[in-house]
GUVO-10205 format. One record per residue: y, z, x of N, C-alpha, C in turn. Coordinates in steps of 0.02 Angstrom, whole numbers, plus 50000, padded with zeros to 5 digits. Example, Ala and Ser with C-alpha at 12.3 -4.5 7.8 and 13.67 -1.06 7.14 Angstrom:
497165039050660497755039050615498355039050660 498885035450642499475035750684500025039450645 
***
This chain:
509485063850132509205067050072508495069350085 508415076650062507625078150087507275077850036 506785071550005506745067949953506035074249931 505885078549965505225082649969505255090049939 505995091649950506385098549947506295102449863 506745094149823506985095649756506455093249710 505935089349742505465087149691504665090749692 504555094749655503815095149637503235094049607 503335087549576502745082449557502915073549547 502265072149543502605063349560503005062749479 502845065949428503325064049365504145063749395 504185068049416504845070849462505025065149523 504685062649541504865058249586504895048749526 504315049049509504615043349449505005042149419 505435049449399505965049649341506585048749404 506655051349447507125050649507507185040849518 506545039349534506585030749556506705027049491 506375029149418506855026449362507325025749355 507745032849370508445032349363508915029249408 508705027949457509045021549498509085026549567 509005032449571509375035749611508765037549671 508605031649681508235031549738507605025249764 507855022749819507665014749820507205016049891 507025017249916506745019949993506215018349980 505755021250050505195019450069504695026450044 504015027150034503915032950006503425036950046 503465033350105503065038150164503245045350155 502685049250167502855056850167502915059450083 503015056850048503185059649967502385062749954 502555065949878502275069749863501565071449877 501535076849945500855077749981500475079349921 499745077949942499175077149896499135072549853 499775069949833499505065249752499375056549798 499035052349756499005046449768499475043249760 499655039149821500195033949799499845027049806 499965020349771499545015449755500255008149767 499705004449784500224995949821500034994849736 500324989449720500634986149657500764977249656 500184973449618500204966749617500104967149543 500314962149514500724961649439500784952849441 500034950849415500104942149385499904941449326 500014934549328500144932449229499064932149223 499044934449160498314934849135497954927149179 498234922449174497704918049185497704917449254 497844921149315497614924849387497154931049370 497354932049337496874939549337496394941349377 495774936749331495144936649347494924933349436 495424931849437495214925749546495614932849552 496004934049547496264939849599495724947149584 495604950049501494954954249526494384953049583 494254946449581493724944149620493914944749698 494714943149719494814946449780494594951249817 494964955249756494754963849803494334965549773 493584963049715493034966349737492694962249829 492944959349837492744952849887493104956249951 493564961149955493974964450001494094970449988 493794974049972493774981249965494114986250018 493984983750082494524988550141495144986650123 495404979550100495904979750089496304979550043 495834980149983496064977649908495694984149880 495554990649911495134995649846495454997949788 495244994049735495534993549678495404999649615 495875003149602496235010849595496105010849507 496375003949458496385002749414496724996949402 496744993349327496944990349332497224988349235 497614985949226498014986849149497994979949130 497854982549049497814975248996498434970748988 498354964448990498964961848970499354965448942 500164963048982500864968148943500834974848959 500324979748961500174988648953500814987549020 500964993148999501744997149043501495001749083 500755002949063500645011549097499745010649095 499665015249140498785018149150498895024349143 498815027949072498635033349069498015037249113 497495034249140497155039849202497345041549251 497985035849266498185037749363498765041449344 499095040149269499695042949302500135044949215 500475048949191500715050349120501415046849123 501495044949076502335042449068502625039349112 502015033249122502255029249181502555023149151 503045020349187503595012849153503245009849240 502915004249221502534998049292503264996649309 503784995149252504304991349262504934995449316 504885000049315505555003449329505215010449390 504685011549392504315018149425504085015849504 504435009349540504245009549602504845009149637 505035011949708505805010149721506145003849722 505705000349769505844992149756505074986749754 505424981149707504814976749695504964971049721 504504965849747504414958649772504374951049696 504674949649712504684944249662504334938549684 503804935949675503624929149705503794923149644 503884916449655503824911349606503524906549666 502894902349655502484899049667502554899749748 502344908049756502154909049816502764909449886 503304908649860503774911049885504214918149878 504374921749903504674927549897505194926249874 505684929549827506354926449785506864930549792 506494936849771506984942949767506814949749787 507054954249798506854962449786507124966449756 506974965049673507454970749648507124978149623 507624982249628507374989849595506994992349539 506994985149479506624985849424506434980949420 505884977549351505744970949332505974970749252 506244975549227506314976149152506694969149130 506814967749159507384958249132506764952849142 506364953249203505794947849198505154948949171 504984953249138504374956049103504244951449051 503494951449044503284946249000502504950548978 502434949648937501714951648881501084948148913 500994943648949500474940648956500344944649046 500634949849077500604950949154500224955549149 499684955849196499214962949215499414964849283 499274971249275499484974449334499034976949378 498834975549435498354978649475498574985949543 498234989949537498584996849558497954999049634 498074997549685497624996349720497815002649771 497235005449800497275011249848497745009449916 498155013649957498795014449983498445021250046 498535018350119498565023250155498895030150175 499585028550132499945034450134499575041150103 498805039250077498735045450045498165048250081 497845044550127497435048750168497845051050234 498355051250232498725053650304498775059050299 498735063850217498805070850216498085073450239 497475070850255497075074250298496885073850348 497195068550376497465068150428497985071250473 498655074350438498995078550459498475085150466 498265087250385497695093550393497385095750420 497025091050486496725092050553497125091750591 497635091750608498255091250655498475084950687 498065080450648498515073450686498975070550673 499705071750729500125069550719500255061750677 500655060250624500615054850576501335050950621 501485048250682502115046050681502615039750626 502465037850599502885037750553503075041550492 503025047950497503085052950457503705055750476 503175057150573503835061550613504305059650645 504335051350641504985047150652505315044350584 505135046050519505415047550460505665038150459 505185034250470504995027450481504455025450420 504565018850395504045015250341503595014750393 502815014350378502395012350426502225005050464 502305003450510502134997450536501604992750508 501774986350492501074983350459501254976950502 500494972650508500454965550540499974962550529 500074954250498499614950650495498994948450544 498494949850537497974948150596497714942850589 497324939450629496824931650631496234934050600 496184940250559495344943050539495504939650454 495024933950440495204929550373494684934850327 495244934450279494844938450209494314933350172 493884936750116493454932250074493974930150028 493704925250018494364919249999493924920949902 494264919549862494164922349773494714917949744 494324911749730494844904449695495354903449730 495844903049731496624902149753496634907249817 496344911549817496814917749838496224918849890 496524918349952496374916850031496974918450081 496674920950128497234923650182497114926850214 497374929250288497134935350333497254939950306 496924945050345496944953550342497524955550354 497964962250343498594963750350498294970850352 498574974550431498314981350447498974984950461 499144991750430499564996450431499374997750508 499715003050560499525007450621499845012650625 499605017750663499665024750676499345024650750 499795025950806499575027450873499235036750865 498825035250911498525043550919498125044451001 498055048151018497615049051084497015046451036 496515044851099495985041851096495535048151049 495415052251053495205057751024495245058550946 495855059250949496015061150888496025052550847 495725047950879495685041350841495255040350827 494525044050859493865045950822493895050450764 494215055850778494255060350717494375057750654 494995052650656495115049050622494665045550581 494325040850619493785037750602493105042250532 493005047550566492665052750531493185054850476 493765056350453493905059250406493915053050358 494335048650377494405041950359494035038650302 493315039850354492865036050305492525039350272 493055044950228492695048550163493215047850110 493705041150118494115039350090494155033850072 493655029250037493455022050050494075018249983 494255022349941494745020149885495365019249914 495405021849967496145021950009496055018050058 495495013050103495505009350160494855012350189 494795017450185494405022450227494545020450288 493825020750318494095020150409494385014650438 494895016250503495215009250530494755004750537 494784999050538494464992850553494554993350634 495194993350670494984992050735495584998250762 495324998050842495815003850857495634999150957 496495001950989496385001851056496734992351045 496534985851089497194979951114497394977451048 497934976951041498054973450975498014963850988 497954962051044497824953551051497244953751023 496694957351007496094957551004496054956350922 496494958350884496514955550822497274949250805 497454947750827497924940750846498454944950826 498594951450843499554955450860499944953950940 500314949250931500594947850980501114951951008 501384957450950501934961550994502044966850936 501534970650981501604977150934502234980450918 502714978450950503574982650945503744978550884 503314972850868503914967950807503224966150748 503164972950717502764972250665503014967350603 502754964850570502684957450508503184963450462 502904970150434503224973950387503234981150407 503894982650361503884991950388504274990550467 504184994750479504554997150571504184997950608 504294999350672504134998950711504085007450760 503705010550791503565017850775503285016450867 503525022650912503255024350968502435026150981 502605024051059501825024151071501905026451146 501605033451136501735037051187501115035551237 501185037551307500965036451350500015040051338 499685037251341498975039551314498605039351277 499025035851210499015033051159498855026451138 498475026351102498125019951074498225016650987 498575010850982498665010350926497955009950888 497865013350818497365014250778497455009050715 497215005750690497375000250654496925000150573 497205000750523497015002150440497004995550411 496644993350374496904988950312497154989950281 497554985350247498194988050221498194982450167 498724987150103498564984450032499104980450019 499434977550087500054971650069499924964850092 499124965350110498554959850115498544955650051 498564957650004498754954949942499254948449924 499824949749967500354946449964500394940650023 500064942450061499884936650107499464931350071 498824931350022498484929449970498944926749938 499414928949901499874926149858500214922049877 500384922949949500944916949966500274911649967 499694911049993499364905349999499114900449934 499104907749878498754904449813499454899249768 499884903749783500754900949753500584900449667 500454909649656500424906949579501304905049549 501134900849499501904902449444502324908249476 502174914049458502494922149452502034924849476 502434927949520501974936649527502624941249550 502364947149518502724954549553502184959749612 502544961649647502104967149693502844970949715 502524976149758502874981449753503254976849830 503704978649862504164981049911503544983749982 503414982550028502854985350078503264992550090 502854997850079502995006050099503495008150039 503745004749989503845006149916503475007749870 502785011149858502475010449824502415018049780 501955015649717501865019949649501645027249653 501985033249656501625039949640501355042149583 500715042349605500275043749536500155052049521 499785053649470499725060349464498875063549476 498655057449509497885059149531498005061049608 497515065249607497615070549676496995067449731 497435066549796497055063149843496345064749859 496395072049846495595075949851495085072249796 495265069449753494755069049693494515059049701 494895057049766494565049749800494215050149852 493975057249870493535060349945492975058549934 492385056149956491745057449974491575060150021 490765064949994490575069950037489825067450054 
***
C-alpha cells in the first residue's frame, strides 16, 4: 500500500488509522508535518514525568501537553481522538508492557494526561532536502532504536538510560547533519554521538532494542539521535499503576508543519 499516494494531509492520515485501516509504522508519512512519540499517565505522574523531559530535553522535547481526560490539543493538531489517532499503542501496568492494541477507547479514564513529545521522523525531511540519503525510508524499514549506558536525569520515579534512533551516512554528510540538525532542538536536534557504537554500550548494531535493523554500507558510519521512546525505558523503571505510549515508529501526525520547529 503506498500509504503517501492517496493521502494529502495528516487529517487524512488520522481518519485512515481511526478507522482501523491501518496499523504500521509511520516512517516516511506525511512530508513536512510533525509527527510526535505519545506517553499518556494518570494525573498523579504528571508532574515527576513533566520534570523528566524538562530534565531531558534531547530526549523528551516536549511538543505539548493535555489536561486531565482532554482527547485532543487543538494547537498541534484539529479533530484529534489521543484514543484511536495512533496506529498502535503500548499498554504498561506497573511498568510492565501488557499489550499493543490499535486503540485505547475501552481503557480510557478521565483522570490521564497526555504528553506529545518531539519525534525524529520529522527532521529527516531536511535532511532528505540536502540530499541525505534517510535509509530507513529507502529500505521502507521502522527506524532502528537502542538502549545506551548514557543515564538520563532521573525526575522522582522516572530514571533510566538514553534510547538513540540511527541513520548510517558517510562521514560527511554526518556533519551536515549535525548543522541542519541542530536547528531542530523540539525534534532531538543534533545527534548526540556518531562513528563506534561500543562507545555508547551498543553491542550489536544488526540487533537494535526497537524498530529494525537497516544497512550500513561500506564508508559509512552509524549517526546516532535521541530518541523519544527513552520515555518508556523511564516507565518500565518508575512502574507506574497505568500508562499508555505509543508503539516505537507508530507515532501521532499532527497538523503543525516541521518548518515552524526550525531555528535560525
Amino acid at each position: 500500500m503506498d500509504t503517501n499516494a492517496s493521502l494529502n494531509t495528516p487529517a487524512d492520515i488520522r481518519k485512515l488509522i481511526r478507522g482501523g485501516d491501518y496499523t504500521g509504522h509511520t516512517s516516511g508519512f506525511a512530508p513536512g508535518f510533525v509527527q510526535a512519540n505519545l506517553v499518556i499517565l494518570p494525573q498523579k505522574y504528571a508532574y515527576d514525568f513533566l520534570r523528566f523531559c524538562q530534565a531531558n530535553p534531547k530526549s523528551c522535547p516536549l511538543l505539548g501537553q493535555t489536561e486531565a481526560g482532554a482527547l485532543g490539543h487543538p494547537a498541534l493538531a484539529k479533530d484529534l481522538d489521543i484514543r484511536t489517532d495512533l496506529p498502535k499503542y503500548r499498554v504498561f501496568e506497573h511498568g510492565q508492557l501488557i499489550y499493543e492494541p490499535t486503540q485505547v477507547l475501552d481503557i480510557w479514564r478521565d483522570d490521564l494526561v497526555s504528553f506529545l513529545i518531539g519525534c525524529s521522523f520529522s527532521f529527516e525531511e531536511a535532511l532528505l532536502a540536502d540530499g541525505i540519503e534517510i535509509r530507513n525510508i529507502s529500505e521502507h524499514k521502522n527506524v532502528p532504536m537502542y538502549i545506551t549506558n548514557q543515564a538520563c536525569n532521573g525526575a522522582g520515579p522516572f530514571v533510566g538510560n538514553q534510547v538513540v534512533s540511527m541513520r548510517p551516512m558517510k562521514p560527511k554528510d554526518a556533519i551536515r547533519a549535525i548543522q541542519i540538525c541542530s536547528r531542530y532542538p523540539s525534534v532531538h536536534g543534533a545527534p548526540v554521538h556518531f562513528g563506534d557504537p561500543a562507545a555508547i554500550g551498543i553491542k550489536d548494531i544488526n540487533r537494535p532494542d526497537f524498530g529494525e535493523a537497516v544497512s550500513i554500507k561500506a564508508g559509512e558510519v552509524p549517526v546516532f539521535w535521541a530518541c523519544g521512546v527513552t520515555p518508556q525505558v523511564a516507565i518500565s523503571n518508575a512502574r507506574p499503576d497505568f500508562c499508555i505510549t505509543h508503539s516505537p515508529g507508530h507515532m501521532l501526525v499532527l497538523d503543525i508543519k516541521n518548518t515552524s520547529l526550525a531555528t535560525f
